[in-house]
C-alpha positions as a printed NumPy array, in Angstrom:
array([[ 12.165, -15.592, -68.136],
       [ 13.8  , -15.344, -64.837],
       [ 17.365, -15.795, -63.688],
       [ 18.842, -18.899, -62.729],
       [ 18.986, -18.945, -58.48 ],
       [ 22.058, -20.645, -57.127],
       [ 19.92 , -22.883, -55.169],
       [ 18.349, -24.649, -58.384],
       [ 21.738, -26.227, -59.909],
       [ 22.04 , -29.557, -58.851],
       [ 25.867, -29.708, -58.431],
       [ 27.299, -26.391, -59.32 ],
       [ 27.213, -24.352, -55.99 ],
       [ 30.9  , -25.175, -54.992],
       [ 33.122, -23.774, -57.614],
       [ 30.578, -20.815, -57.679],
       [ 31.299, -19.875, -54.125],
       [ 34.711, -20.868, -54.527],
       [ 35.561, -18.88 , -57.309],
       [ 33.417, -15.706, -57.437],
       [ 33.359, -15.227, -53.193],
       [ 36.57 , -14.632, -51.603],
       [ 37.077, -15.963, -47.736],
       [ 36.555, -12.381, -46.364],
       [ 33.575, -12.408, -47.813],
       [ 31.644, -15.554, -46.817],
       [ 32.598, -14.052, -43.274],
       [ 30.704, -10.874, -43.737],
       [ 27.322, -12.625, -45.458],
       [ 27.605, -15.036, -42.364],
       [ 26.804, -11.85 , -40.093],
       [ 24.258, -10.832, -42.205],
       [ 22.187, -13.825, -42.57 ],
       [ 22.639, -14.821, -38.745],
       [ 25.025, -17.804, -39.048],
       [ 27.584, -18.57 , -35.819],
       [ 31.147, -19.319, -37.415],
       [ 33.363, -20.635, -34.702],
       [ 36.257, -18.599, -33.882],
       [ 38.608, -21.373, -35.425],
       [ 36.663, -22.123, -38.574],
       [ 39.353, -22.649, -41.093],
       [ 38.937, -21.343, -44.528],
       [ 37.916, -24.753, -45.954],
       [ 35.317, -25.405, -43.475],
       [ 33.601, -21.988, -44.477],
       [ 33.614, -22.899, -48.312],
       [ 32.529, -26.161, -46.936],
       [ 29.573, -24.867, -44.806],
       [ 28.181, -22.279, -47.651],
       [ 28.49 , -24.527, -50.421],
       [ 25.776, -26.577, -48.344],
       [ 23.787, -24.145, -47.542],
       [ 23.6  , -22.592, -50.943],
       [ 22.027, -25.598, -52.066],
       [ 18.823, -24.502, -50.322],
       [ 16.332, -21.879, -50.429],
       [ 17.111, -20.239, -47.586],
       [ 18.058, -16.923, -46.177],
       [ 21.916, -18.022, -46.244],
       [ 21.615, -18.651, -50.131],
       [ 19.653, -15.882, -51.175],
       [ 22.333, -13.408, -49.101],
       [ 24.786, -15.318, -51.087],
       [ 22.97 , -14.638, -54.221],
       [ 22.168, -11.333, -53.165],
       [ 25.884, -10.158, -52.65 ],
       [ 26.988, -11.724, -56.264],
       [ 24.04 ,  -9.949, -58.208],
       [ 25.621,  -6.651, -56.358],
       [ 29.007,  -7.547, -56.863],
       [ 28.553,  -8.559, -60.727],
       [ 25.925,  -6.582, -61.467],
       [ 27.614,  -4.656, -64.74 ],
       [ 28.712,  -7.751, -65.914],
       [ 25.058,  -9.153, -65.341],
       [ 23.797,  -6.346, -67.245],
       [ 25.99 ,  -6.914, -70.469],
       [ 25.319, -11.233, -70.258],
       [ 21.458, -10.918, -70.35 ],
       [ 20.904,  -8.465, -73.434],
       [ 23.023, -11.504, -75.531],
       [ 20.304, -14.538, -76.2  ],
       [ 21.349, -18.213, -74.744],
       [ 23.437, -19.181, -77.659],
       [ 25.445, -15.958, -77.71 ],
       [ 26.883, -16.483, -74.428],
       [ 29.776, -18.702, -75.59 ],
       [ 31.296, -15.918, -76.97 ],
       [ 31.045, -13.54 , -74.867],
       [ 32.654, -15.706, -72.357],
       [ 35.762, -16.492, -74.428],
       [ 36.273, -12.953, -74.955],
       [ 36.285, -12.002, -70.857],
       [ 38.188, -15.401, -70.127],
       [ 40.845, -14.718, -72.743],
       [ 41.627, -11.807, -71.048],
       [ 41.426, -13.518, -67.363],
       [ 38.235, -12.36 , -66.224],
       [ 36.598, -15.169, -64.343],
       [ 34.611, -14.765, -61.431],
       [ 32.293, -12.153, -62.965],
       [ 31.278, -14.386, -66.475],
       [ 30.91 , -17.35 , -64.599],
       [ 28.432, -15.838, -62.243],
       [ 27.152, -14.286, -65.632],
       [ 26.702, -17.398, -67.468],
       [ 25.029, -19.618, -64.18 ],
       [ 22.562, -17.739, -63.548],
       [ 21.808, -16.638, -67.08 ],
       [ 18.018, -18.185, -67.756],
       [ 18.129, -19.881, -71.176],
       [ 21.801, -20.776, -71.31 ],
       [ 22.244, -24.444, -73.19 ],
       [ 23.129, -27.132, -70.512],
       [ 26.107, -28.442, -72.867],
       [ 27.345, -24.649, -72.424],
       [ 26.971, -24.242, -69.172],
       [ 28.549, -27.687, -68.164],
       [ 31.793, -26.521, -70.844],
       [ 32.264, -23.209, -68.879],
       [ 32.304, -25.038, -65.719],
       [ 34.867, -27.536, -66.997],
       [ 37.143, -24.901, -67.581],
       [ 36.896, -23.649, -64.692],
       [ 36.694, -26.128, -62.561],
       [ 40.454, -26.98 , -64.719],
       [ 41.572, -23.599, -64.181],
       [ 41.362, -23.642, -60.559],
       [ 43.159, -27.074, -60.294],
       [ 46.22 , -25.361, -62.218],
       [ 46.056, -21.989, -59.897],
       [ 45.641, -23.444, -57.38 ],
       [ 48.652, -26.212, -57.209],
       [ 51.275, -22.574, -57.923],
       [ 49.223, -19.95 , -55.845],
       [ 48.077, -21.664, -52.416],
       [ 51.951, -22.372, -51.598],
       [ 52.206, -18.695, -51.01 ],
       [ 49.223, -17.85 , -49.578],
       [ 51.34 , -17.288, -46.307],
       [ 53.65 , -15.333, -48.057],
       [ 50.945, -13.308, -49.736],
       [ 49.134, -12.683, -46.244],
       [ 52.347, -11.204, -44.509],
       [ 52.551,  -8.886, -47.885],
       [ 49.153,  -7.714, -47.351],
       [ 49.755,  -7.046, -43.868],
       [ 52.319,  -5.285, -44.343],
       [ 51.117,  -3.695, -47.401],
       [ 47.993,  -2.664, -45.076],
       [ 50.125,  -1.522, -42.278],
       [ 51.968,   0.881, -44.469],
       [ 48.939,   1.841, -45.953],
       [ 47.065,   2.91 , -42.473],
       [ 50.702,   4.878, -41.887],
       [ 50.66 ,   6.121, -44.851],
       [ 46.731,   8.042, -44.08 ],
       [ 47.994,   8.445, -39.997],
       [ 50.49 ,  10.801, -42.279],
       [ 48.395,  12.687, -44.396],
       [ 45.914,  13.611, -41.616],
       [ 48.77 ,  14.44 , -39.245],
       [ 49.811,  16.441, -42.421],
       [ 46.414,  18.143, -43.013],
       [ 46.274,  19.079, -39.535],
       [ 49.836,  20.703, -39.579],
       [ 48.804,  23.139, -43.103],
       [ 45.139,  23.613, -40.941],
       [ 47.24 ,  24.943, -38.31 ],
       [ 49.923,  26.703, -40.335],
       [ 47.012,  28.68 , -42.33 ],
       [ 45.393,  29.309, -38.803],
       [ 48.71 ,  30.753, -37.881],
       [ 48.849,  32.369, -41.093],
       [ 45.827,  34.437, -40.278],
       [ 46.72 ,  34.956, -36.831],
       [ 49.774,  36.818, -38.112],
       [ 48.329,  38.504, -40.751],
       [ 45.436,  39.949, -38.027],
       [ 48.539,  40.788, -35.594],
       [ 50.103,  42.33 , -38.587],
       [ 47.349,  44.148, -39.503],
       [ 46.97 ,  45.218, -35.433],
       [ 50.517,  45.77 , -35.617],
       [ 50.357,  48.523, -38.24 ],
       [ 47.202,  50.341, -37.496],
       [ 48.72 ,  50.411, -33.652],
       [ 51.664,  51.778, -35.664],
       [ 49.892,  54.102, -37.215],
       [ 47.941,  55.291, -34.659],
       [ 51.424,  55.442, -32.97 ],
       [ 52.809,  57.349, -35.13 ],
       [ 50.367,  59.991, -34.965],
       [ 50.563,  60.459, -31.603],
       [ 54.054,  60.905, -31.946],
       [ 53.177,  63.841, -34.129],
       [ 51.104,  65.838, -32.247],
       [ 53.078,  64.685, -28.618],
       [ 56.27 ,  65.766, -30.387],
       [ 56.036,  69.137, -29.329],
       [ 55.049,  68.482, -26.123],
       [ 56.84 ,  65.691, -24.823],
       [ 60.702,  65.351, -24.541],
       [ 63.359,  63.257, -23.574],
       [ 61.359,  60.634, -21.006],
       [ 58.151,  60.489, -23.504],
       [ 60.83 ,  60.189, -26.24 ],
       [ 62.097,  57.171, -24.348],
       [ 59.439,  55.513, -23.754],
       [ 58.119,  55.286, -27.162],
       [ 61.152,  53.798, -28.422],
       [ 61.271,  51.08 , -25.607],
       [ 57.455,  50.242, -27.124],
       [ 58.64 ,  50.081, -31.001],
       [ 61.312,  47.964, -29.505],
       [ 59.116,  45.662, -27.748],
       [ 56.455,  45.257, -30.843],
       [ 59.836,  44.6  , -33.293],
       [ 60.887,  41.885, -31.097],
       [ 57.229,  40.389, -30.97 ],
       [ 57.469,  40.556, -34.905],
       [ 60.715,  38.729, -34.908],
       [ 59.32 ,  36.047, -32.828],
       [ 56.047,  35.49 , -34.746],
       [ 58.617,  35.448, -37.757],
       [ 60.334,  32.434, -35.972],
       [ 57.191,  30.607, -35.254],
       [ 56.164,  30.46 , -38.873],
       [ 59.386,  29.478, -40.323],
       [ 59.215,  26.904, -37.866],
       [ 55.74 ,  25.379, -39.101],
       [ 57.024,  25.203, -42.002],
       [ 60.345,  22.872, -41.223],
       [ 57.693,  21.094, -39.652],
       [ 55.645,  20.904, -43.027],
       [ 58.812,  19.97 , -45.181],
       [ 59.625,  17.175, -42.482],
       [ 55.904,  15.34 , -42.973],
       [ 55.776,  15.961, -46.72 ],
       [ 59.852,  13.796, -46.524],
       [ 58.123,  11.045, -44.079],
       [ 54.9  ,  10.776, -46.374],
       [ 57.486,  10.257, -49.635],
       [ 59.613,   7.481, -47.911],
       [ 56.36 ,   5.05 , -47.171],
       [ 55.519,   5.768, -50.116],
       [ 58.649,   4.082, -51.512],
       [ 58.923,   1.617, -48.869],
       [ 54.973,   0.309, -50.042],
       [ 57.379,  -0.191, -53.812],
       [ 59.511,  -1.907, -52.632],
       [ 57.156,  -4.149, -50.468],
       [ 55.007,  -5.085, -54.299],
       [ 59.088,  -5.547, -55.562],
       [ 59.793,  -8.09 , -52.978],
       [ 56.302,  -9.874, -53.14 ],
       [ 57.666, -10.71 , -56.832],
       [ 60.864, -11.943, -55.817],
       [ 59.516, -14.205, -53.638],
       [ 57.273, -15.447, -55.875],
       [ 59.902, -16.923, -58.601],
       [ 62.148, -17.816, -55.18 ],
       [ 59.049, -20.575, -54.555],
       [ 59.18 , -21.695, -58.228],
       [ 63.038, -22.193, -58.078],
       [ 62.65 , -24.083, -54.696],
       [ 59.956, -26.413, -55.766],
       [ 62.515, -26.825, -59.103],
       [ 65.863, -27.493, -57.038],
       [ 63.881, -29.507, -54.193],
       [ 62.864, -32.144, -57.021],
       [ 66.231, -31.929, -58.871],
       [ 67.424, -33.212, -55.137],
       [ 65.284, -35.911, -53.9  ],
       [ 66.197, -37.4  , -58.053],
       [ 70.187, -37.205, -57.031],
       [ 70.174, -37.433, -52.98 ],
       [ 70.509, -40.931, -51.565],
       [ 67.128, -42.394, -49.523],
       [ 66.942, -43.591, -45.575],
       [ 63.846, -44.977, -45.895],
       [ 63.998, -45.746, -42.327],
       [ 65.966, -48.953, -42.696],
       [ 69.277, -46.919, -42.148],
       [ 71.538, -48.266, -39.415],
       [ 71.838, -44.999, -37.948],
       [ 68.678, -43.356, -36.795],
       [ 70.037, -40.423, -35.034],
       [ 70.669, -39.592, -38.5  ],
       [ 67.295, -39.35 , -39.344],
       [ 65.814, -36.   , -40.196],
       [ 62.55 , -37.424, -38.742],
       [ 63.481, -40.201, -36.451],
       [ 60.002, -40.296, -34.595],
       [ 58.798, -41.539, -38.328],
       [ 61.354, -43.775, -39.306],
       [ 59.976, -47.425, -39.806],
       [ 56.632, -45.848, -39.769],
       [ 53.873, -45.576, -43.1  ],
       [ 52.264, -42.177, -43.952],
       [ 49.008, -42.488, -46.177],
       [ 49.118, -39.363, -48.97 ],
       [ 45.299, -38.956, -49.845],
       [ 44.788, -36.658, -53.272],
       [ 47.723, -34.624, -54.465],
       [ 48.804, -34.432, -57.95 ],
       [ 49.63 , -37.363, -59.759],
       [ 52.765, -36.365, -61.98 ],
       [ 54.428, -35.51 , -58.386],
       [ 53.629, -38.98 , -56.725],
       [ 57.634, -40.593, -57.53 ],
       [ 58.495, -36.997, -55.852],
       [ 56.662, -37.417, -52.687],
       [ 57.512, -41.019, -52.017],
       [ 61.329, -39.843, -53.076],
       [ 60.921, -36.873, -49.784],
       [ 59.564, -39.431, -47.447],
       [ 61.927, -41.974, -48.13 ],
       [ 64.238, -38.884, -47.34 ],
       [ 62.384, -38.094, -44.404],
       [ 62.715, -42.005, -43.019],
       [ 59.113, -43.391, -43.78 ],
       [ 57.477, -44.905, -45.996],
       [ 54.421, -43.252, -48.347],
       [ 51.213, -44.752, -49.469],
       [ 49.233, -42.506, -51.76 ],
       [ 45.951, -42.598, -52.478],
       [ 44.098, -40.508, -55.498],
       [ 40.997, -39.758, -53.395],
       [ 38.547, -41.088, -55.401],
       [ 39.678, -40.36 , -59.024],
       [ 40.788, -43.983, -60.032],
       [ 40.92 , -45.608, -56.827],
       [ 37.8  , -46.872, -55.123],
       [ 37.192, -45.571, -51.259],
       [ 36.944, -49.109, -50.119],
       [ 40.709, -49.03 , -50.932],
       [ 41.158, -46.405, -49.233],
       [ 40.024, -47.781, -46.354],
       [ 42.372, -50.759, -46.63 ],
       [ 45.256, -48.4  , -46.891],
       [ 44.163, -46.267, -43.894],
       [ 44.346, -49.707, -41.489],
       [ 47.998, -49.993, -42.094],
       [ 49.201, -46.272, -42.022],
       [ 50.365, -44.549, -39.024],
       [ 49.356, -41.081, -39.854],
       [ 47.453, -39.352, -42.767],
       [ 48.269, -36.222, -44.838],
       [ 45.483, -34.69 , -46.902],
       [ 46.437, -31.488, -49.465],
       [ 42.728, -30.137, -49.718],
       [ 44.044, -27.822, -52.812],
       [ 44.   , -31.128, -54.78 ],
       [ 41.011, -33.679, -53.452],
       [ 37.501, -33.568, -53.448],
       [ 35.396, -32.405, -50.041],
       [ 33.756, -36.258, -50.253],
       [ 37.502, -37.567, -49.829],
       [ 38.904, -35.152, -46.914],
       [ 35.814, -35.846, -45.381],
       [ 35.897, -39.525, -45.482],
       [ 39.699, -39.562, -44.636],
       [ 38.038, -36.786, -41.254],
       [ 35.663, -39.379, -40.162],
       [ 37.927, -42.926, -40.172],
       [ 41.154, -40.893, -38.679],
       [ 38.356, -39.804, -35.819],
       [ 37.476, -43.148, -35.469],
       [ 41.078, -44.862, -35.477],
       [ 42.527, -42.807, -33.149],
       [ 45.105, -41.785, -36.182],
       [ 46.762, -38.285, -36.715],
       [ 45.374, -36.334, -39.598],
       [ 47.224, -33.22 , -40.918],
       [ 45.228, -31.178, -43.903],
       [ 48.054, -29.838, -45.508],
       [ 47.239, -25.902, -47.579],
       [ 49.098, -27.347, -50.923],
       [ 49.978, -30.068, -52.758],
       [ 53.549, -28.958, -53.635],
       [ 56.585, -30.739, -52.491],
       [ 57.539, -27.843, -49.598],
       [ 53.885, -28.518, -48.312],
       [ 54.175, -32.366, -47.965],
       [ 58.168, -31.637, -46.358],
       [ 56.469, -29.241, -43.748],
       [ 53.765, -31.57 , -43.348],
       [ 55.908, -34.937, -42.168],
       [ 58.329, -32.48 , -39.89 ],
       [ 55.124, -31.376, -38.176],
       [ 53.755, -35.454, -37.856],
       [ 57.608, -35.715, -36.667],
       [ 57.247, -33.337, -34.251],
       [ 53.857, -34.861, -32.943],
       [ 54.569, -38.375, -32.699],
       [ 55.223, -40.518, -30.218]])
């Protein structure tokens, strides 16, 4: 029986891409199969455009395919030699451990997996990325600058061993060089030496001279090739010193990267703790050049998606901010037709797309278009997100 292709699940292609393809790599299968990504494509809009075009036939999806089966393809190997109802186990065992991307691959396009299975496995994680998602996106920017930097250092890191290699290439070059002038420099001695000899008897006093101003000359020489070499190798020590410091300098990079990870976590903590205690504007403040947001005060902000046991939280940072928040679930409870009602009497909309479906941020594209109402699509659904998100509506308001 053959494999499962991408294209023949009915509803399945998104958390395939999404989870098993990174960003960087969507980009590269888009130049191979011939597809024009616009220069300011964001990352969403790339899941967006793949997951619909994996849903056909075509030379997109099977370059899709094509990269996972290379990608995966030990993992592929192990998941067909176990028959359709052995599967389940095999995926427990590489998702207790945290391997994802690989089994799930493994399991959708196995060809005689049960439907019941297959449909469990991509509850989970379809779950899983819902609960990674809501801590790691927030940090993405962080992350980036990290792996910049991290990359940077890297590159600096190989500029240094090839400036290195070159300098030992050299210094063993020079090496030989000496060693040849030494060896020159003692068969000329040598053959000096026996011409001393047998000119001893003849020559005196001016020969005598002479000869000694020579040995003179070649000991100098000898002294300076000395110098030369013990200066290649300061110049060795110095590169081997510069190599060792980026090497701790890439350490403490990964150190910091952790820090700054449980900094987010105790910001998110201490910026709920506050909008619990702090006192709420809510726009109806007699004093609106107190306003952190004063172009939003009065004004209603529609919240579309999010997470539901932070919606007190975000209508707690608005009121903060001056304005007033509606929130709608995108489509989990409420119906769109209310969300339509809610978008005719906001002033602006904010839209995490970590935490909505692609029908809702589409939907919530198309009516801001045709309202003539600001739209921000914020990374994350945490409460730093949404604060960033209202300063920048602030800052864009009239």
């Amino acid at each position: 029986m053959n494999r499962r292709n991408i294209w023949e699940h009915l509803d399945f292609q998104c958390p395939i891409v999404g989870t098993c393809l990174t960003t960087a790599e969507l980009r590269r299968i888009a130049v191979r199969a011939g597809l024009e990504i616009a220069d300011g494509a964001t990352d969403f809009e790339l899941h967006s455009l793949f997951v619909g075009l994996s849903k056909r036939p075509e030379r997109p999806a099977r370059a899709v395919q094509k990269h996972l089966d290379r990608k995966y393809r030990r993992v592929l190997r192990r998941f067909l030699q176990i028959p359709g109802e052995g599967v389940w186990d095999l995926w427990r065992e590489h998702a207790d451990r945290g391997d994802i991307a690989g089994p799930f691959w493994a399991v959708m396009s196995h060809p005689d997996v049960p439907e019941y299975y297959v449909r469990r496995i991509y509850g989970e994680v379809h779950m899983l990325s819902h609960v990674q998602g809501a801590a790691n996106r927030a940090d993405l920017k962080r992350l980036n600058e990290l792996e910049a930097r991290n990359a940077e250092l890297t590159e600096t890191l190989a500029e240094r061993k090839g400036v290195l290699r070159k300098s030992v290439a050299v210094w063993k070059e020079r090496n030989a060089a000496l060693e040849r002038d030494l060896a020159r420099e003692r068969s000329r001695r040598e053959a000096v030496e026996r011409d001393r000899l047998s000119l001893r008897e003849l020559l005196e006093g001016k020969a005598v001279e002479l000869l000694s101003r020579e040995r003179e000359d070649l000991r100098r020489q000898a002294e300076d090739l000395a110098r030369r070499l013990e200066a290649a190798e300061a110049r060795i020590a110095a590169q081997a010193t510069l190599l060792e410091r980026g090497g701790r300098e890439l350490s403490e990079a990964y150190a910091r990267l952790d820090g700054r990870e449980q900094e987010v976590a105790a910001l998110e903590a201490s910026l709920a703790v506050a909008l619990e205690e702090g006192p709420a504007c809510g726009g109806a403040c007699g004093h609106p050049e107190r306003c952190p947001c004063p172009r939003l005060r009065g004004k209603r902000v529609l919240y579309v998606g999010g997470r539901s046991g932070l919606r007190g939280h975000y209508q707690m940072l608005a009121e903060r901010l001056g304005c007033e928040l509606l929130h709608h679930d995108g489509g989990l409870e409420q119906s769109p037709h209310r969300l339509q009602q809610q978008l005719a009497g906001a002033d602006a909309v904010i839209c995490p797309v970590d935490c909505v479906s692609h029908e809702a941020c589409a939907a919530v594209k198309k009516m801001c278009k045709h309202c003539l109402k600001p739209v921000l699509f914020a990374r994350s659904s945490g409460l730093s997100s949404l604060a960033a998100s209202l300063t920048e509506l602030d800052r864009v308001s009239q």
